[in-house]
PDB file of N, CA, C and O in Angstrom:
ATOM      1  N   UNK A   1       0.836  -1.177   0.000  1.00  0.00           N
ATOM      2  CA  UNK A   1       0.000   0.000   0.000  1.00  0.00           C
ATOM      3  C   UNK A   1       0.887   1.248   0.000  1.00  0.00           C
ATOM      4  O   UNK A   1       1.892   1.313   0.709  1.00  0.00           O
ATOM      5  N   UNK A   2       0.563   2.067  -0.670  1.00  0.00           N
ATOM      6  CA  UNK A   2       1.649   3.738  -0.970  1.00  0.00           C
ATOM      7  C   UNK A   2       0.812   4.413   0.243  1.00  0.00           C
ATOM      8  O   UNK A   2      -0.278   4.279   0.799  1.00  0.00           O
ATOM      9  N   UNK A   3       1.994   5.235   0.322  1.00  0.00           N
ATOM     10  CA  UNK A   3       1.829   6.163   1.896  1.00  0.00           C
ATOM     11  C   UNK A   3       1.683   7.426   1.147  1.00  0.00           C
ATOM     12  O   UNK A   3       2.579   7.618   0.324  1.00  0.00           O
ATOM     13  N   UNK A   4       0.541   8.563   1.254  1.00  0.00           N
ATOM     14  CA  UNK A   4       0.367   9.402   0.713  1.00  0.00           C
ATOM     15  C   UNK A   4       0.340  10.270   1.614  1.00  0.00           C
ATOM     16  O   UNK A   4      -0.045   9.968   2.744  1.00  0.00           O
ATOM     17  N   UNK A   5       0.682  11.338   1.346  1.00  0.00           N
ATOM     18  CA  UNK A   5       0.500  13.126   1.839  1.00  0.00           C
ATOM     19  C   UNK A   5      -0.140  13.767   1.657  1.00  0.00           C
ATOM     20  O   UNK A   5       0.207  14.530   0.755  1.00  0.00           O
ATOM     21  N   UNK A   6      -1.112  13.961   2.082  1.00  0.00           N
ATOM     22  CA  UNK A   6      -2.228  15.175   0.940  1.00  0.00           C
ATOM     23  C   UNK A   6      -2.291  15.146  -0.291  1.00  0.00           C
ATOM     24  O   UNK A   6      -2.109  16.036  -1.122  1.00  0.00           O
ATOM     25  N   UNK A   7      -2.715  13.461  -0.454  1.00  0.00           N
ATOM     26  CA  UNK A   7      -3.061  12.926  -1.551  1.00  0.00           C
ATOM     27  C   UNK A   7      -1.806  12.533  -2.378  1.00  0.00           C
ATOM     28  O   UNK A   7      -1.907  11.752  -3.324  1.00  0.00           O
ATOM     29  N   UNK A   8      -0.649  13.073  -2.014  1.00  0.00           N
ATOM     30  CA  UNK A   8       0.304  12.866  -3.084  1.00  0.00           C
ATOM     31  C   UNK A   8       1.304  11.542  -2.309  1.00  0.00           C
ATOM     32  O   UNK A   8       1.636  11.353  -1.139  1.00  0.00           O
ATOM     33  N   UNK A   9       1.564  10.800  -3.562  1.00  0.00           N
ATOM     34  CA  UNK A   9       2.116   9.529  -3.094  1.00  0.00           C
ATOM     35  C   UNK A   9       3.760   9.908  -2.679  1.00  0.00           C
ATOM     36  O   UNK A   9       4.654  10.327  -3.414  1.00  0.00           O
ATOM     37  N   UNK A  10       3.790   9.547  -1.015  1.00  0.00           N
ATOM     38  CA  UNK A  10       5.679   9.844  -1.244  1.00  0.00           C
ATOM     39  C   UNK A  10       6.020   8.494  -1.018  1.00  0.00           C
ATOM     40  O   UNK A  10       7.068   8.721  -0.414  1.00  0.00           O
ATOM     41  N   UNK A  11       5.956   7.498  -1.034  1.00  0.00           N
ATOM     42  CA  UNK A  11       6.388   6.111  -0.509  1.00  0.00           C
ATOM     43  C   UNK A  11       5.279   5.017  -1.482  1.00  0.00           C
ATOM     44  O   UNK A  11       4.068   4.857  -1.329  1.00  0.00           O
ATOM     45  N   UNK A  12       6.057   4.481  -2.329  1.00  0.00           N
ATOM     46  CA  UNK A  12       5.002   3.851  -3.365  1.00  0.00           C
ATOM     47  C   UNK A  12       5.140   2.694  -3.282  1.00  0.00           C
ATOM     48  O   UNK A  12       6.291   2.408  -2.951  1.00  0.00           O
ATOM     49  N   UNK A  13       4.061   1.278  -3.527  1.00  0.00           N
ATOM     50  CA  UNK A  13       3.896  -0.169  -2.666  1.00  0.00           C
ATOM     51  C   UNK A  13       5.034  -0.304  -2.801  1.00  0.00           C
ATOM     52  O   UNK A  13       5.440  -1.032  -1.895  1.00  0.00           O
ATOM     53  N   UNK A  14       6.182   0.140  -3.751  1.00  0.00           N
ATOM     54  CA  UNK A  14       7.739  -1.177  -3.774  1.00  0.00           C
ATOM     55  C   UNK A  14       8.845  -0.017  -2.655  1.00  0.00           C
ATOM     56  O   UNK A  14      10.069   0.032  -2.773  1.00  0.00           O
ATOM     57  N   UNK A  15       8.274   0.568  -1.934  1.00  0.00           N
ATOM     58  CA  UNK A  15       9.499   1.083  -1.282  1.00  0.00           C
ATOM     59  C   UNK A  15      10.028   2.243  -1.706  1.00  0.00           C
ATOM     60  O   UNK A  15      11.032   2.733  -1.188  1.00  0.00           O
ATOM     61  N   UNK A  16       9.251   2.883  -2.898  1.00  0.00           N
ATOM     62  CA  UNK A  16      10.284   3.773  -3.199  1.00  0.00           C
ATOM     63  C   UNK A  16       9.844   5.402  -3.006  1.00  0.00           C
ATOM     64  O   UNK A  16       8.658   5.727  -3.072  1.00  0.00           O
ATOM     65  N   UNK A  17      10.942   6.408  -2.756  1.00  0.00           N
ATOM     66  CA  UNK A  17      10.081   7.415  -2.121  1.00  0.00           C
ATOM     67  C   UNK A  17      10.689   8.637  -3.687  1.00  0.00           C
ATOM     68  O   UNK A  17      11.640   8.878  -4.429  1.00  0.00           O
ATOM     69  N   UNK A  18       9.250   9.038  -3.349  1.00  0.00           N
ATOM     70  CA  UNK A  18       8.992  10.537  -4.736  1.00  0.00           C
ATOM     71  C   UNK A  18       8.665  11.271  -4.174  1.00  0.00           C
ATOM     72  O   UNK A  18       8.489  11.113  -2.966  1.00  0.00           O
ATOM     73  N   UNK A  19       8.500  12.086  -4.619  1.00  0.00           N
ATOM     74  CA  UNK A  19       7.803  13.838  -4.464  1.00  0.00           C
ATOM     75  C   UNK A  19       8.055  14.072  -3.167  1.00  0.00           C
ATOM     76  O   UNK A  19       7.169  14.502  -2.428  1.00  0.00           O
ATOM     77  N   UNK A  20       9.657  13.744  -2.611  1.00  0.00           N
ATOM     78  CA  UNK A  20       9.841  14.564  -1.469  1.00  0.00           C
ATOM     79  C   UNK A  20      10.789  16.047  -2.083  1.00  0.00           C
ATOM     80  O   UNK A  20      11.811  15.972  -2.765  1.00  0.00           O
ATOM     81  N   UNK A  21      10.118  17.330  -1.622  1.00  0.00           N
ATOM     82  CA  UNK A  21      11.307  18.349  -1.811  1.00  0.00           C
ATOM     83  C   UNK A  21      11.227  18.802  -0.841  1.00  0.00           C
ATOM     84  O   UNK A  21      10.797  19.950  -0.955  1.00  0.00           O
ATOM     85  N   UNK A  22      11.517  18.382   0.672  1.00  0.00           N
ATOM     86  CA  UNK A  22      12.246  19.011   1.554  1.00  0.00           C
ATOM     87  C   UNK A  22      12.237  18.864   2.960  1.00  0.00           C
ATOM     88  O   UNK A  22      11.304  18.172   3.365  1.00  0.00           O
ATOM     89  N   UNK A  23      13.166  19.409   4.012  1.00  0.00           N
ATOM     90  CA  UNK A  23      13.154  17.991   4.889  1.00  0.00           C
ATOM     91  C   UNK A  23      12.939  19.588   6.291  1.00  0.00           C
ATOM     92  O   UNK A  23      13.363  20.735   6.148  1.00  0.00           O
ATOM     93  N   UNK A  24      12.225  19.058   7.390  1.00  0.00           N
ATOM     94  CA  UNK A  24      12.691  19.742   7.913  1.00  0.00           C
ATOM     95  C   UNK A  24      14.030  20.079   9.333  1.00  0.00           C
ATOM     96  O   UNK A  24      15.107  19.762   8.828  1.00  0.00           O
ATOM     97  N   UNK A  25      14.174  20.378  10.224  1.00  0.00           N
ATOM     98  CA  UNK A  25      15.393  20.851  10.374  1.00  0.00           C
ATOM     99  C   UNK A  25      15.740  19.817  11.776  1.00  0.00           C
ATOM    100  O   UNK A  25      16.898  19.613  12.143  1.00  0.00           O
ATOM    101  N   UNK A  26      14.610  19.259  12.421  1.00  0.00           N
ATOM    102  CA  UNK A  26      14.946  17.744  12.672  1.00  0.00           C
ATOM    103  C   UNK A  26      15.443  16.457  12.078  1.00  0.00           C
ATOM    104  O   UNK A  26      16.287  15.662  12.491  1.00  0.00           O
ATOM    105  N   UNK A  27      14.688  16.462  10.987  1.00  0.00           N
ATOM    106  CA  UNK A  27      14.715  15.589   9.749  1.00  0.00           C
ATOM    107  C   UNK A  27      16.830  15.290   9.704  1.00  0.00           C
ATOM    108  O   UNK A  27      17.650  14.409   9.963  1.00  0.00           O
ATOM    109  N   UNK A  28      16.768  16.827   9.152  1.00  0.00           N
ATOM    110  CA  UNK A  28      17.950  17.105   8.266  1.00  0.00           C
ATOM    111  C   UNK A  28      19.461  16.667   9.384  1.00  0.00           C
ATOM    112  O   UNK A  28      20.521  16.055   9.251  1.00  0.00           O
ATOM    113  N   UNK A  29      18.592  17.565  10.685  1.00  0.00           N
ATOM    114  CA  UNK A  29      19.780  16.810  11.767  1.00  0.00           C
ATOM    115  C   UNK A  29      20.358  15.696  12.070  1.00  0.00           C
ATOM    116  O   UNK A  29      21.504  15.510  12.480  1.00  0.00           O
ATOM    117  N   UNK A  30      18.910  14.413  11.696  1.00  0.00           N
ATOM    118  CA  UNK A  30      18.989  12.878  12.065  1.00  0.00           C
ATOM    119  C   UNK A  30      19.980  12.176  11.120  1.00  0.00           C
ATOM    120  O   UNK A  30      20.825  11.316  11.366  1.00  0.00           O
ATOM    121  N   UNK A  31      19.628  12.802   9.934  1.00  0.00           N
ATOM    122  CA  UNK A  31      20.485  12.522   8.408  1.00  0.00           C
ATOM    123  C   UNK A  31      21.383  12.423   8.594  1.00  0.00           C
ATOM    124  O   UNK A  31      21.908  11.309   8.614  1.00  0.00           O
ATOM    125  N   UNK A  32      22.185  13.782   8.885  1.00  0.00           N
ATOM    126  CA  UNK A  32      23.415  14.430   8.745  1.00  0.00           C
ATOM    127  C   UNK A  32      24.270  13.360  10.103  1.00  0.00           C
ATOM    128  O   UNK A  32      25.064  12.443   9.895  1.00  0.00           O
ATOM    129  N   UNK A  33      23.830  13.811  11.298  1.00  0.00           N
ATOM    130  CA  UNK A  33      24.282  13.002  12.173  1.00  0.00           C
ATOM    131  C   UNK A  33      24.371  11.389  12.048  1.00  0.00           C
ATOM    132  O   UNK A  33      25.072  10.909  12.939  1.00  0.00           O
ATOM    133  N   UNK A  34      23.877  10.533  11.238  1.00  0.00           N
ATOM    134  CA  UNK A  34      23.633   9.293  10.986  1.00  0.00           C
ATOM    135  C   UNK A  34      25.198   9.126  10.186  1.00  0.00           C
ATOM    136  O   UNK A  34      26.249   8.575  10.514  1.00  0.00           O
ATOM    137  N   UNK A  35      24.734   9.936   8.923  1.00  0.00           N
ATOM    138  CA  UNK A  35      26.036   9.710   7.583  1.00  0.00           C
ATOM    139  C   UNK A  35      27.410  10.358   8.321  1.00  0.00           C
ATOM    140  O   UNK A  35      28.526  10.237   7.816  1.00  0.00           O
ATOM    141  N   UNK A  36      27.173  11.026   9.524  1.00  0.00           N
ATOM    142  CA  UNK A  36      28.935  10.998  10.433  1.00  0.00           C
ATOM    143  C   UNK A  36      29.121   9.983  10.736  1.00  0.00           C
ATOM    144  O   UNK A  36      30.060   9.353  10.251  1.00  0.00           O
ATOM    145  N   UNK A  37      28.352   9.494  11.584  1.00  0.00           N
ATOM    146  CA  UNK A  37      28.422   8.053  12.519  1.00  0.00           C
ATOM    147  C   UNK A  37      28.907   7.149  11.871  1.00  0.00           C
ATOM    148  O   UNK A  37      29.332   6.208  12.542  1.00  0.00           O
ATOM    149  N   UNK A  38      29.056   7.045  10.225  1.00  0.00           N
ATOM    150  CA  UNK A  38      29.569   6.319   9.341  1.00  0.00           C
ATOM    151  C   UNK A  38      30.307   6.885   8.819  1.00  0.00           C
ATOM    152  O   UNK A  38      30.049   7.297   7.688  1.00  0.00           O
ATOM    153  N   UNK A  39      31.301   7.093   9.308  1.00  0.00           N
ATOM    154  CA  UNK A  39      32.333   7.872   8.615  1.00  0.00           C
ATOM    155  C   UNK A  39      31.961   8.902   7.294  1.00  0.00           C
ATOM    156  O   UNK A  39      32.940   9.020   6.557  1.00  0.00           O
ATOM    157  N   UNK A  40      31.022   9.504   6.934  1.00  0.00           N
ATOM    158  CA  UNK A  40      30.565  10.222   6.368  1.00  0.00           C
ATOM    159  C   UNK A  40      30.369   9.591   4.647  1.00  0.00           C
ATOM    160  O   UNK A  40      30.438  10.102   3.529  1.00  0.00           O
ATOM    161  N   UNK A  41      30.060   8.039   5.261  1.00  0.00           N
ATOM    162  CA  UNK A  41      29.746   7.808   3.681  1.00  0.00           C
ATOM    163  C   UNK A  41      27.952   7.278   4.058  1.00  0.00           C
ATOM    164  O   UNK A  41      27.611   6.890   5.175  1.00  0.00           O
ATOM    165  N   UNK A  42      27.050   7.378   2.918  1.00  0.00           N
ATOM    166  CA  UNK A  42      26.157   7.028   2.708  1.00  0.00           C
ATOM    167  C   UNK A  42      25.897   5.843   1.915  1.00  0.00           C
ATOM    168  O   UNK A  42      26.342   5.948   0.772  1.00  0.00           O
ATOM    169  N   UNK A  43      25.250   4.629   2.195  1.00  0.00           N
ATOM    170  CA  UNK A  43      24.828   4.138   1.350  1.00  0.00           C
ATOM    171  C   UNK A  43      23.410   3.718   0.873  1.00  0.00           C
ATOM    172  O   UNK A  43      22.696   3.332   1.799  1.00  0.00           O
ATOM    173  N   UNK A  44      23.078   3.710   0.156  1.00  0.00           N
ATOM    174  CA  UNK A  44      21.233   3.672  -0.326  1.00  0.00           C
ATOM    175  C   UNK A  44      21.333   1.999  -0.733  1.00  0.00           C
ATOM    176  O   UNK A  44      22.286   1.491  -1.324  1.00  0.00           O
ATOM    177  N   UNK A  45      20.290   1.391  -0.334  1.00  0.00           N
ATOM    178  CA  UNK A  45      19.553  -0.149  -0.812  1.00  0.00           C
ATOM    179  C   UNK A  45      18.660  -0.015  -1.182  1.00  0.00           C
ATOM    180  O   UNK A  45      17.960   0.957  -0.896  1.00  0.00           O
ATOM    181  N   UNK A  46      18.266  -1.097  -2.105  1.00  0.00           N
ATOM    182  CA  UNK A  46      17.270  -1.217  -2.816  1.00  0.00           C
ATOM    183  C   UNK A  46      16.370  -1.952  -1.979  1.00  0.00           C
ATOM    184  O   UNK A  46      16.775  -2.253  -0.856  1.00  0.00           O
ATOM    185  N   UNK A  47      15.260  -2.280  -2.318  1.00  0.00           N
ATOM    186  CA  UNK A  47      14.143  -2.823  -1.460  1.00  0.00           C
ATOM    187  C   UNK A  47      14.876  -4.245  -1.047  1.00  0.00           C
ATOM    188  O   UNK A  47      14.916  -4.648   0.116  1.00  0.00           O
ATOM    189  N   UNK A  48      15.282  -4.740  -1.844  1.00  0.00           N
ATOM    190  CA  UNK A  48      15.967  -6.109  -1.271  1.00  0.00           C
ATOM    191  C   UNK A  48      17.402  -6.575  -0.534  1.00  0.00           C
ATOM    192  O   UNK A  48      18.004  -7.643  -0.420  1.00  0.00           O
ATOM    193  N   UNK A  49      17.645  -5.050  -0.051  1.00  0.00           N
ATOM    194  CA  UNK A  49      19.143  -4.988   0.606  1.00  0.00           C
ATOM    195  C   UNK A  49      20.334  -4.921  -0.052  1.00  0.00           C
ATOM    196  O   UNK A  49      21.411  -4.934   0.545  1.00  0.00           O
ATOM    197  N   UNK A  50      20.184  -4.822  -1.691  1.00  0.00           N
ATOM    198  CA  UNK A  50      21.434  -4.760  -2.207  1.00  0.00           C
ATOM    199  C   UNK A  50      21.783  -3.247  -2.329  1.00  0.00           C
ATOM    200  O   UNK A  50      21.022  -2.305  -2.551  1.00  0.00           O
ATOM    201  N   UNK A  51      22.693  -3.254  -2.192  1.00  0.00           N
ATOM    202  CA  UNK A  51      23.451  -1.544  -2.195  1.00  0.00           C
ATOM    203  C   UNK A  51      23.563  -1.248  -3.892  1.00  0.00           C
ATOM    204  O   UNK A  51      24.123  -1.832  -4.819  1.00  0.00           O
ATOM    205  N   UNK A  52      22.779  -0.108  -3.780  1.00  0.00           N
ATOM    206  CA  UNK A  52      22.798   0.356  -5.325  1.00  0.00           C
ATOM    207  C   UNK A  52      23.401   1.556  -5.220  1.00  0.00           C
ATOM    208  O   UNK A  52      23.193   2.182  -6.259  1.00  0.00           O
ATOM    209  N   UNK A  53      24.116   2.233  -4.376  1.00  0.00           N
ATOM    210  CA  UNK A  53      24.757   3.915  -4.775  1.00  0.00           C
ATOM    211  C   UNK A  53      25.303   4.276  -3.241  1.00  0.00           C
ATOM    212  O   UNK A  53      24.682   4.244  -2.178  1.00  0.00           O
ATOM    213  N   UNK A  54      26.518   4.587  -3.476  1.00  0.00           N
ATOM    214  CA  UNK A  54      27.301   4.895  -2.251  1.00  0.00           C
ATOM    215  C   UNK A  54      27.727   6.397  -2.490  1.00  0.00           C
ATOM    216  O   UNK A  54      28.427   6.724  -3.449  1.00  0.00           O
ATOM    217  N   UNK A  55      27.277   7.239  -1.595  1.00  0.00           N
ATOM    218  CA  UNK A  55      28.025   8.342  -1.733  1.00  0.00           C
ATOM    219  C   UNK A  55      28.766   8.741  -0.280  1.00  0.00           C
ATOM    220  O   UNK A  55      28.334   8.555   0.857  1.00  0.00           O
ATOM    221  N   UNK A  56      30.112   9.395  -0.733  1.00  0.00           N
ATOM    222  CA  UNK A  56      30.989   9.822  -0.290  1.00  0.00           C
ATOM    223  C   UNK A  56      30.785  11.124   0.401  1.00  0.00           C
ATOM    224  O   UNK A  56      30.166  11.984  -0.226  1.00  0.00           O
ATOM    225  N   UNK A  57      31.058  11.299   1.166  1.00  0.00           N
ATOM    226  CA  UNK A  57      30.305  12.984   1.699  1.00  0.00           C
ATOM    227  C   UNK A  57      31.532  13.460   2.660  1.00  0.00           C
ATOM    228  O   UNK A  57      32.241  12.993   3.551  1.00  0.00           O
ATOM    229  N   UNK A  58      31.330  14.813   1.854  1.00  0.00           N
ATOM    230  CA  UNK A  58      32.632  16.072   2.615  1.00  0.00           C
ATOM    231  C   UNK A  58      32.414  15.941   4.489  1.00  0.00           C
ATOM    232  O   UNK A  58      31.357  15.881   5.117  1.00  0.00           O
ATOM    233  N   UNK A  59      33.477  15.932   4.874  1.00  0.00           N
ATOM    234  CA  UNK A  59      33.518  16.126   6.453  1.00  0.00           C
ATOM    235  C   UNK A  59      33.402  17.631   6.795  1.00  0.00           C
ATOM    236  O   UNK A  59      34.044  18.390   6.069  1.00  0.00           O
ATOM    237  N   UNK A  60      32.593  18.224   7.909  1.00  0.00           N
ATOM    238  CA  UNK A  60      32.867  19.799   8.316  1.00  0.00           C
ATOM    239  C   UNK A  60      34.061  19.323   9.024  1.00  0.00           C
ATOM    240  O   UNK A  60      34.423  18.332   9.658  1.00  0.00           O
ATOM    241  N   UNK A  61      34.791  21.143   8.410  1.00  0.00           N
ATOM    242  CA  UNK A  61      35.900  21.229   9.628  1.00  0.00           C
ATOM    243  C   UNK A  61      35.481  22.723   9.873  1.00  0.00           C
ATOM    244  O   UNK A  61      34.827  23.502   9.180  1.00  0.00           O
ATOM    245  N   UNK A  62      36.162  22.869  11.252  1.00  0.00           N
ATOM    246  CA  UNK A  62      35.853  23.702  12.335  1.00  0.00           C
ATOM    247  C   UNK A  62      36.171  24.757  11.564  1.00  0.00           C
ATOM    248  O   UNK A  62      37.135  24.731  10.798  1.00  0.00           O
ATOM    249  N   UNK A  63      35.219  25.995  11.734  1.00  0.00           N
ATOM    250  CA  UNK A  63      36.289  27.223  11.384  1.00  0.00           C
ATOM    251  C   UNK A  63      37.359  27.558  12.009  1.00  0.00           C
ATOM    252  O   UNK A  63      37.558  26.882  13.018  1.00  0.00           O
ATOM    253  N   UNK A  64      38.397  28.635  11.706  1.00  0.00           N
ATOM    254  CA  UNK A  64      39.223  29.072  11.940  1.00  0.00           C
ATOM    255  C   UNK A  64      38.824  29.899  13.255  1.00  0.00           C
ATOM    256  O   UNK A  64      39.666  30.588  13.830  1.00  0.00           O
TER     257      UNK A  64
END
């Protein structure tokens, strides 16, 4: 069954998510803090656990 938003589908029966544009600033914190915890790489699976796209992601460094 697709998980809809005010009618609009963001999560469709196979798992897959659309018509998201934008996260808010909890959201974005959980993210961000997650892809550190892993050494700042991401990886995305497909519905069946195989890894289809790894991205690499810049580390913050402190300002000066």
């Amino acid at each position: 069954m697709a998980i809809k938003v005010n009618g609009v589908e963001v999560i469709s029966t196979t798992r897959v998510l659309s018509n998201l544009t934008d996260a808010d600033v909890n959201s974005e914190a959980v993210i961000n803090n997650a892809i550190k915890n892993q050494n700042n790489v991401l990886r995305i699976f497909d519905s069946t656990g195989v890894e289809v796209r790894t991205l690499f992601c810049a580390a913050t460094t402190p300002a000066a």
